[in-house]
C-alpha positions in Angstrom: -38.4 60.4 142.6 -35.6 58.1 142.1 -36.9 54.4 140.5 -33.9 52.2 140.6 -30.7 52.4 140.9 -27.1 52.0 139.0 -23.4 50.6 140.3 -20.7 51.0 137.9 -18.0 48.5 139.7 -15.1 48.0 138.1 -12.4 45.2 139.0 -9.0 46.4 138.9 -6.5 43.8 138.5 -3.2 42.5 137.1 -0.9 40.0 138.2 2.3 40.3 139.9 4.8 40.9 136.9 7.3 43.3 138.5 10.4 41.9 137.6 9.0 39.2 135.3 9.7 40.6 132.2 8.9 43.8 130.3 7.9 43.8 126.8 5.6 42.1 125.3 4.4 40.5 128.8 5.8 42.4 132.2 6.3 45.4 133.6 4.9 47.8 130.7 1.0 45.8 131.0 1.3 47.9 134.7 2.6 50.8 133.0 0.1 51.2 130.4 -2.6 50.3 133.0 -1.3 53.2 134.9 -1.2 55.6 132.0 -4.2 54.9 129.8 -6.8 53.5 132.9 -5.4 54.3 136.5 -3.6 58.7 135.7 -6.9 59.2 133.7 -9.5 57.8 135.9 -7.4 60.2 138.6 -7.9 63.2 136.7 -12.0 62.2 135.9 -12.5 62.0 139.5 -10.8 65.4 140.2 -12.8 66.7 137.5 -16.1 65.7 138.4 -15.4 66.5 142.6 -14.7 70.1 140.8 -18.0 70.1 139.2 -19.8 69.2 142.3 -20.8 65.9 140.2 -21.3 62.7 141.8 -18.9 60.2 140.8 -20.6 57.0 142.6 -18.0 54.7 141.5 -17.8 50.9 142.8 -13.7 50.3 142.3 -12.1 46.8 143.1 -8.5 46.9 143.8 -7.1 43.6 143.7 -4.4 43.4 146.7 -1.5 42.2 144.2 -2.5 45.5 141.7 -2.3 47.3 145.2 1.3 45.9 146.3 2.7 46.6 143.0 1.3 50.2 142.4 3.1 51.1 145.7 6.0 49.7 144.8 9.2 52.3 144.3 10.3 50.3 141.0 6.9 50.8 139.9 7.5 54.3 139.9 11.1 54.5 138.7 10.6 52.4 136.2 6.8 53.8 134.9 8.6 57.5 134.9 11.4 55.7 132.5 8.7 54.6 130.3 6.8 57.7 130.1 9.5 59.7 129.3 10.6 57.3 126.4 7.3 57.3 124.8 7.2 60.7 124.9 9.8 61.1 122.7 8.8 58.5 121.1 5.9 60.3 119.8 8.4 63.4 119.1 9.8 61.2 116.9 6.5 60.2 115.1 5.6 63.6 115.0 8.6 64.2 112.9 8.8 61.4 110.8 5.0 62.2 109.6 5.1 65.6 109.1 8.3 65.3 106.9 5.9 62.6 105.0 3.1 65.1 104.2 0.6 63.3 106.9 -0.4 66.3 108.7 -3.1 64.6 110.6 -1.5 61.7 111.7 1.6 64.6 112.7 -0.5 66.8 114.9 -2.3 63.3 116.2 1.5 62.2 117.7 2.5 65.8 118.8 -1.0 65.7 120.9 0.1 62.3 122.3 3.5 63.4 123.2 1.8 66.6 124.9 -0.7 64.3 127.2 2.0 61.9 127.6 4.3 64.6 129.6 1.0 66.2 131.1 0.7 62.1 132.5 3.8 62.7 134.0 3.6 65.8 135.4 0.1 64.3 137.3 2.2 61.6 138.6 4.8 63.6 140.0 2.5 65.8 141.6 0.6 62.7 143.0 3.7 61.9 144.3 3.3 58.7 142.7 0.8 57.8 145.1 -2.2 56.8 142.6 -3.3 54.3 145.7 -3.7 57.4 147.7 -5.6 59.5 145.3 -7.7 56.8 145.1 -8.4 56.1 148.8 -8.7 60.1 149.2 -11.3 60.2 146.8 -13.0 57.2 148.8 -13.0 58.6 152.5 -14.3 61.8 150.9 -17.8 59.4 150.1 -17.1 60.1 146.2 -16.6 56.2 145.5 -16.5 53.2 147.0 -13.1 50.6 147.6 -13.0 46.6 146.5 -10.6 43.9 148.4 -10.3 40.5 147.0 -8.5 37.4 148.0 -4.8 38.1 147.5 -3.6 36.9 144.1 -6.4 36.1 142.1 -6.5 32.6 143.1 -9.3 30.7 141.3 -11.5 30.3 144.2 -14.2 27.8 143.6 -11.1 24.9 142.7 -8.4 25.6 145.5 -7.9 22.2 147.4 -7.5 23.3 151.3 -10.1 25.3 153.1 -7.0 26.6 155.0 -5.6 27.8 151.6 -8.5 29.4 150.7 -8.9 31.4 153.8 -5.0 32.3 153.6 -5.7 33.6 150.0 -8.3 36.3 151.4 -7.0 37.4 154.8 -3.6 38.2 153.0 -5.6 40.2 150.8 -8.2 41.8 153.1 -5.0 42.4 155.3 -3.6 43.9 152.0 -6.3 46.2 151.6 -6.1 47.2 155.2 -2.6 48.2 154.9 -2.5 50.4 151.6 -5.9 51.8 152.0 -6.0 52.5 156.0 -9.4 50.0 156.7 -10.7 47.2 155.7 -13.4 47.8 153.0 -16.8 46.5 152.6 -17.2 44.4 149.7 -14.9 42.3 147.4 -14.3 41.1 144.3 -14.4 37.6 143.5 -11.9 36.8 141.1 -13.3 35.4 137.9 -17.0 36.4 139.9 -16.1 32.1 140.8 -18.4 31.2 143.0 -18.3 27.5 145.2 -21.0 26.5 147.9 -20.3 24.8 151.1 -21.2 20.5 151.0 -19.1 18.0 150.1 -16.9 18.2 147.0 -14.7 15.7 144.6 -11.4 17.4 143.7 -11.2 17.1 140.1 -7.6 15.9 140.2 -4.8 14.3 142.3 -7.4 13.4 145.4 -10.0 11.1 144.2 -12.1 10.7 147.4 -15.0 13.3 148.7 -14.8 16.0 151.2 -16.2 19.2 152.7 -15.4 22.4 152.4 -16.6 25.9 153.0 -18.4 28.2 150.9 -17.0 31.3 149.7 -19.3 33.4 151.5 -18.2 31.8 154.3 -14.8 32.3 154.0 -15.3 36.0 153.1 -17.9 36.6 155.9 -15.4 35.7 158.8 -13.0 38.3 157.5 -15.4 40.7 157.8 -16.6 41.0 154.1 -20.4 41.9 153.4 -20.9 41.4 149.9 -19.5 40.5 146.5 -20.7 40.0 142.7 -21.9 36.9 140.6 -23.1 36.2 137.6 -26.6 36.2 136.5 -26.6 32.4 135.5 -25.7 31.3 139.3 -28.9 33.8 140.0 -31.3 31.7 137.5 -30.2 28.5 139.4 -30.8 29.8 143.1 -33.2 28.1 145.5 -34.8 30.2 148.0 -33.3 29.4 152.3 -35.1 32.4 154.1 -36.5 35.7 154.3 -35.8 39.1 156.6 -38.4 40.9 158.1 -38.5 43.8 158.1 -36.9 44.1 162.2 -34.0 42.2 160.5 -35.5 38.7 161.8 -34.7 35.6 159.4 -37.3 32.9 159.0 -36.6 29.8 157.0 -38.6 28.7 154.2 -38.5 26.2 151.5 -37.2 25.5 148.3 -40.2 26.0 146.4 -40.7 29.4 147.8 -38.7 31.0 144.4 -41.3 29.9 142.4 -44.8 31.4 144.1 -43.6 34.3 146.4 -43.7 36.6 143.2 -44.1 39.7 144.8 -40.3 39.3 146.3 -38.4 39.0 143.2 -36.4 36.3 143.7 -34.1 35.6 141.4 -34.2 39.0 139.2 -31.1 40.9 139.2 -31.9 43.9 140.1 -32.3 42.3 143.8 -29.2 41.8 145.8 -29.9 38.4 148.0 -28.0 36.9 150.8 -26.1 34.1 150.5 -25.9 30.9 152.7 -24.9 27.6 151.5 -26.9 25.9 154.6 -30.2 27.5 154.9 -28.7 29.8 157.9 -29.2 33.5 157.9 -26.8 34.8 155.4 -23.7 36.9 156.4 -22.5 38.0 152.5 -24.8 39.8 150.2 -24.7 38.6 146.1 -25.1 41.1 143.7 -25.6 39.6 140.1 -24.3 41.4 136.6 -27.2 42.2 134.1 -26.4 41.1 131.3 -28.5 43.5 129.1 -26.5 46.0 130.5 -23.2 44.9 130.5 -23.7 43.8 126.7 -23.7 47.4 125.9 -20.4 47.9 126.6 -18.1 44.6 126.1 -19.8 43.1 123.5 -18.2 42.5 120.4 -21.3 42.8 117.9 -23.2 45.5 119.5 -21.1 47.2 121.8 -19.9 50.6 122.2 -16.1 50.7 121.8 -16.9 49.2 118.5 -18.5 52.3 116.6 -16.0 53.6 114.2 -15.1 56.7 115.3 -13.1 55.3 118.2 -9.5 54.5 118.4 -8.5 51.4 117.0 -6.6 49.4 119.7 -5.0 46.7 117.5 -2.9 48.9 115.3 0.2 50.4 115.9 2.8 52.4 114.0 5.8 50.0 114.6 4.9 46.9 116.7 4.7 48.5 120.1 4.0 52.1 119.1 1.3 54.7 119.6 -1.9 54.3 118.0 -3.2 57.0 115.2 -6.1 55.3 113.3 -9.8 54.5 114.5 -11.6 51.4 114.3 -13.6 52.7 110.6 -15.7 49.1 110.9 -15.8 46.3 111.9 -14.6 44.1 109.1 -11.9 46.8 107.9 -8.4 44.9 107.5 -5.8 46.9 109.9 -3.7 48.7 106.5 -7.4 50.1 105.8 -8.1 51.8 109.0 -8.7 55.7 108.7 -7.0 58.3 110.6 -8.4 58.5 114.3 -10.3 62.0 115.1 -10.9 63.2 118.6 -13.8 65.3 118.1 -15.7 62.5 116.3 -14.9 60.4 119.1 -16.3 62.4 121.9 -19.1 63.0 119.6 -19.7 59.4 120.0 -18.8 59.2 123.7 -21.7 61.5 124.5 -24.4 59.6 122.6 -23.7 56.3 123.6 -23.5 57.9 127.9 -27.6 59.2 126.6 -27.8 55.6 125.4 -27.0 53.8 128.3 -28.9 55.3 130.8 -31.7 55.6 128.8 -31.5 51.6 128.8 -30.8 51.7 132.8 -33.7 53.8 133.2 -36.0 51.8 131.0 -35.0 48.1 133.3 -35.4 49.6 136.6 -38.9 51.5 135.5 -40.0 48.1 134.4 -38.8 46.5 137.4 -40.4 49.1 139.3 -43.5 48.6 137.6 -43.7 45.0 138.1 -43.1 44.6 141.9 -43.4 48.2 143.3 -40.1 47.6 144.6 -36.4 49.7 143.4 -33.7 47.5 141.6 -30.5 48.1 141.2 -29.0 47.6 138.0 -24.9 46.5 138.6 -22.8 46.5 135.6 -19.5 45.1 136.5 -16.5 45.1 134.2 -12.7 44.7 133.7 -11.2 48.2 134.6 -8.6 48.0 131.7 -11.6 48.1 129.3 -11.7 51.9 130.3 -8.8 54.3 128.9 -6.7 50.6 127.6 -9.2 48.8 125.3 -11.8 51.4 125.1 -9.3 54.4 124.9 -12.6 57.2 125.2 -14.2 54.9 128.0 -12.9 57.2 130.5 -14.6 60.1 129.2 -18.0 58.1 128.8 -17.7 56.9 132.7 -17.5 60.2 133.0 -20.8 61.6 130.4 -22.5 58.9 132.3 -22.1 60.2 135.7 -22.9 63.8 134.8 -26.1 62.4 133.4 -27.1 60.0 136.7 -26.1 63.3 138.6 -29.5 65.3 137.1 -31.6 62.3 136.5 -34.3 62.2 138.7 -36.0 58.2 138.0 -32.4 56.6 138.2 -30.0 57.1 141.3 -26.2 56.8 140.9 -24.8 54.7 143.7 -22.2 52.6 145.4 -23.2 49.5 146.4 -22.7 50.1 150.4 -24.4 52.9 149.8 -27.5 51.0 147.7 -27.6 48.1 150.5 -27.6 50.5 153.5 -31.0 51.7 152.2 -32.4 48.1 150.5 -31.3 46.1 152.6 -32.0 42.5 151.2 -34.8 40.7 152.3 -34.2 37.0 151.1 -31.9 34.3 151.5 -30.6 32.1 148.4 -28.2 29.0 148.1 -26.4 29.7 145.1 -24.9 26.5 142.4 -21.5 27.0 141.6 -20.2 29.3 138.4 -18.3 32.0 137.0 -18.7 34.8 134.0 -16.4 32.6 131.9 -17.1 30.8 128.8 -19.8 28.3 129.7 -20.2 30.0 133.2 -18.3 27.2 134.5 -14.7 26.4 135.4 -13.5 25.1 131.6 -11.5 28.2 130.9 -9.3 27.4 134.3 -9.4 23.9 134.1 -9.3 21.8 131.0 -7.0 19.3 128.9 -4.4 21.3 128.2 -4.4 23.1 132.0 -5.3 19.8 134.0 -1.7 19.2 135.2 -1.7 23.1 136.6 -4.2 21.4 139.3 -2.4 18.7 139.9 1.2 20.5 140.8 -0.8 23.2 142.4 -2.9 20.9 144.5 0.6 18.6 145.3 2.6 22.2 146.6 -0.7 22.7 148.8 -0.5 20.1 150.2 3.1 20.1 150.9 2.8 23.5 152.2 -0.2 22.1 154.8 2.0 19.4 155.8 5.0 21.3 156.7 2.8 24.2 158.3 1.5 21.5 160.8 5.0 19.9 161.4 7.5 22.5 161.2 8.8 24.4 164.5 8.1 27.5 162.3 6.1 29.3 165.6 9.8 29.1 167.8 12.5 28.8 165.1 12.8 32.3 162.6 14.8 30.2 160.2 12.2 27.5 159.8 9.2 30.2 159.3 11.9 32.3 156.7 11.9 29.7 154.1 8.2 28.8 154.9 6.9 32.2 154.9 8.7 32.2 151.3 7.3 29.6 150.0 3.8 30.7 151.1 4.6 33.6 149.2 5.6 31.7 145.9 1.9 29.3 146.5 0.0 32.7 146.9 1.5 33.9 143.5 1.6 30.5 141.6 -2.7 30.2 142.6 -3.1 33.2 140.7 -5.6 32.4 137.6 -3.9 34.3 135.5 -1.5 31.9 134.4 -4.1 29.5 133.5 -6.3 32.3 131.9 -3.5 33.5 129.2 -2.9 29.5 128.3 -6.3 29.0 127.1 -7.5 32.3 125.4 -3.7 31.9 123.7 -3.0 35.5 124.9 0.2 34.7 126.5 1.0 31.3 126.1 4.4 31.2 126.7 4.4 33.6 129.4 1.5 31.8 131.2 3.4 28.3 131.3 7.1 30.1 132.4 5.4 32.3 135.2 3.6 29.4 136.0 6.5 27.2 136.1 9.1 29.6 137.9 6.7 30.5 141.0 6.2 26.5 141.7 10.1 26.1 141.3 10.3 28.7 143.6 7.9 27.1 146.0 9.4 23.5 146.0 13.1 25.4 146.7 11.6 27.1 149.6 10.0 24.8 151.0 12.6 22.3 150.8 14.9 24.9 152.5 12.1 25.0 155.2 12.3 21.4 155.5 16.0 20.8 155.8 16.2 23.5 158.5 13.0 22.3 160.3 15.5 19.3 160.6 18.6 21.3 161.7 20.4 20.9 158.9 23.0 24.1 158.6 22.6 26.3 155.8 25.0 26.5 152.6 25.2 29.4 150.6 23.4 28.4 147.7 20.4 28.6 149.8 21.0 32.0 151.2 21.0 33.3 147.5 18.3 31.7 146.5 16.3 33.1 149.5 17.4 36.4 148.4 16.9 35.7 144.7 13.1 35.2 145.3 12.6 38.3 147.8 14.1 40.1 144.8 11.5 38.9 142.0 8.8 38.6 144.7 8.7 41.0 146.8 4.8 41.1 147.7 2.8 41.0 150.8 5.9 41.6 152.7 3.6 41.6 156.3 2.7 37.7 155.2 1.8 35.3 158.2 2.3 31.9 158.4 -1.2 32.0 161.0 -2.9 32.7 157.7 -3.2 29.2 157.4 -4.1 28.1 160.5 -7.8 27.0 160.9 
């Protein structure tokens, strides 16, 4: 008999970069997503449906990673790239075996083999990898993630219209690619605000209200999302459910006698209500113990030396031939990478980590009587990108949750359809950044990203109330493209590459060019909305930003109403 349960969720996400670039920041982050994470993931869940395994995968797909894997110049231009590291690897193949380095010979010949079997996947997929994915999902094999549309930064966006904007376009997203409207989202940077009155931290000095996320998410018809386990440690009990599904309110100092409940732990999924009312969104928290095994740096798994070293290359942006060796080893020292040591290594850390899952929820179990559910959320790219073997361990893990009879494999609609939660939190606000706060968004060196993106919110709000945009199609043209350009310039990613220095330069022009963008468009709206006749400079540049960003092309202005 099953003890506790497991969600592996990962959060699948990139920001728009079709047409921003290529190499070393663009288009070829989306292609090696699509070869090394998205084609392999694919093929594991083919795999395991042929084994009659259960693959009880939790999968966000953030609505701009949606828009721009269905994208034809995705496709064409992913093909290109496969077919020129392909030979690529020919060429490396050559060059090494004419070296006398056998190993590292056969090592690039393999590559260039799976690199046209990637191919020949895609092209039988018909380059639908969103499709695969939702087939797999309406068969009951995993479960499908929305988000807001972007990646907007959720807990610091000015307007509660904004806000709301940023999820229906990408719950509406979601809808369109996948066919319905899933259950649960991602929240991006797991950023969490309450409802109450807040201070913007910039530009507006004077207090004002605003909604919570969960209530935001709620009225589109979202049940539940994912936090981090500090917000948890700072929650203040609201209310309980019976067992008939009846809320009662109770007080804050219920968290600290009503043991028997668990509040607080995180392997119990609470509601969430910023005002003591019967919650609408369920929280799920990350455990940390868990999610250590994998991403940490000191103890986690892709760090064992039999693995494929990610930071070296032969050439700057070629394929990678050498393991990781230690952890200390200077790049020229690494060894030669090989496979069967690695999935050597794949299969004892998958016995590893679910002998640690199986230890927390039989202590959990044997504390309160009760069956936690242990979620362990992560960055998708860490599997088949990063962590090249990660794929194959999803996959050891699942064939082991498949037989184990203490620890149930599980989606998380599928978990909370059979524990439903029974207690009602307020949660403070947070994120799984550094310092679980909002200094990796919003700093020194970001502050005036706030500021211009709080000043083009606020132009957008005032010319979304005064503009004829409702009766006149030119007015709502230019103002439906500059909504577009505000969507993309909230995105956090922008602020995100600044201050880990990933991207810098990247980060500030992408930045840069989607509020340029905005403030033509929206001056275009403005000058129409006063029937003002067009020129032909602004017909191009219309034109010039449907051709770099050309997302969310079903985008509503009503988005933005109340």
């Amino acid at each position: 008999m099953a003890r506790g349960g497991f969600s592996l969720v990962l959060h699948g996400h990139l920001p728009w970069v079709l047409h921003h670039g290529h190499w070393p920041h663009g288009e070829v982050w989306l292609y090696e997503a699509m070869a090394e994470t998205w084609l392999p993931l694919i093929r594991l869940l083919d795999t395991l449906a042929q084994e009659g395994v259960r693959s009880p995968l939790t999968l966000g797909l953030m609505p701009v990673l949606l828009e721009q894997l269905a994208a034809p110049a995705t496709a064409e231009g992913f093909r290109r790239w496969l077919d020129e590291r392909a030979v690529r690897a020919d060429r490396d193949a050559a060059e090494l075996g004419a070296a006398h380095e056998g190993h590292l010979a056969w090592l690039a010949a393999r590559h260039a083999a799976q690199t046209r079997e990637l191919r020949a996947r895609y092209d039988a997929l018909g380059g639908d990898l969103v499709g695969a994915l939702a087939a797999h999902a309406r068969a009951g094999r995993i479960e499908l993630l929305t988000s807001n549309a972007t990646h907007a930064y959720m807990p610091l966006v000015l307007h509660d219209a904004c806000a709301r904007a940023q999820v229906r376009a990408g719950v509406a997203t979601s809808r369109r690619h996948l066919g319905w409207t899933p259950r649960g989202a991602w929240l991006p940077e797991c950023a969490y605000r309450g409802g109450g009155g807040w201070r913007p931290p910039v530009v507006h000095g004077y207090p004002r209200d605003r909604l919570g996320v969960e209530e935001i998410f709620a009225d589109e018809g979202v049940g539940f999302f994912f936090v981090d386990a500090h917000l948890y440690a700072g929650a203040r009990s609201e209310g309980v459910v019976g067992p008939d599904g009846q809320h009662t309110r109770v007080g804050w100092d219920q968290v600290s006698w009503d043991l028997g409940r668990m509040w607080r732990s995180v392997l119990e999924p609470h509601l969430v209500s910023s005002h003591g009312a019967a919650g609408r969104v369920v929280a799920l928290a990350r455990h940390p113990e868990v999610s250590e095994q994998v991403w940490s740096g000191e103890v986690g798994y892709p760090g064992d030396p039999r693995y494929l070293e990610f930071h070296k290359r032969r050439d700057v942006d070629g394929h990678r031939y050498w393991k990781v060796t230690g952890p200390r080893v200077d790049l020229g020292e690494k060894h030669a990478w090989h496979p069967d040591d690695a999935a050597l290594a794949v299969r004892e850390h998958a016995r590893h980590f679910v002998a640690i899952v199986r230890s927390i929820v039989g202590r959990h179990h044997g504390a309160s009587g009760r069956e936690g559910l242990v979620v362990a959320p992560f960055d998708a790219e860490l599997f088949g990108h990063w962590w090249h073997e990660g794929i194959d361990w999803i996959g050891e893990v699942f064939r082991l949750l498949h037989v184990d009879p203490e620890l149930a494999g599980t989606t998380v609609s599928g978990w909370l359809g059979h524990h439903p939660p029974d207690k009602v939190v307020s949660l403070p606000e947070g994120s799984w950044g550094k310092g679980g706060d909002h200094r990796v968004w919003l700093n020194d060196e970001l502050r005036w990203i706030w500021e211009a993106t709080y000043r083009a919110e606020d132009r957008f709000m005032a010319a979304h109330g005064s503009l004829a945009w409702r009766t006149d199609p030119a007015v709502r043209e230019a103002l439906t493209a500059a909504a577009r350009e505000l969507l993309l310039l909230q995105a956090s990613d922008w602020a995100f590459v600044i201050h880990t220095r990933g991207a810098v330069d990247y980060g500030y022009r992408r930045f840069c060019e989607h509020l340029a963008r905005f403030d033509r468009a929206a001056t275009i709206a403005e000058a129409r909305g006063r029937g003002e006749p067009d020129t032909p400079l602004r017909t191009l540049e219309l034109a010039e930003m449907a051709a770099h960003d050309g997302c969310f092309p079903d985008l509503r202005l009503e988005w933005w109403d109340a």
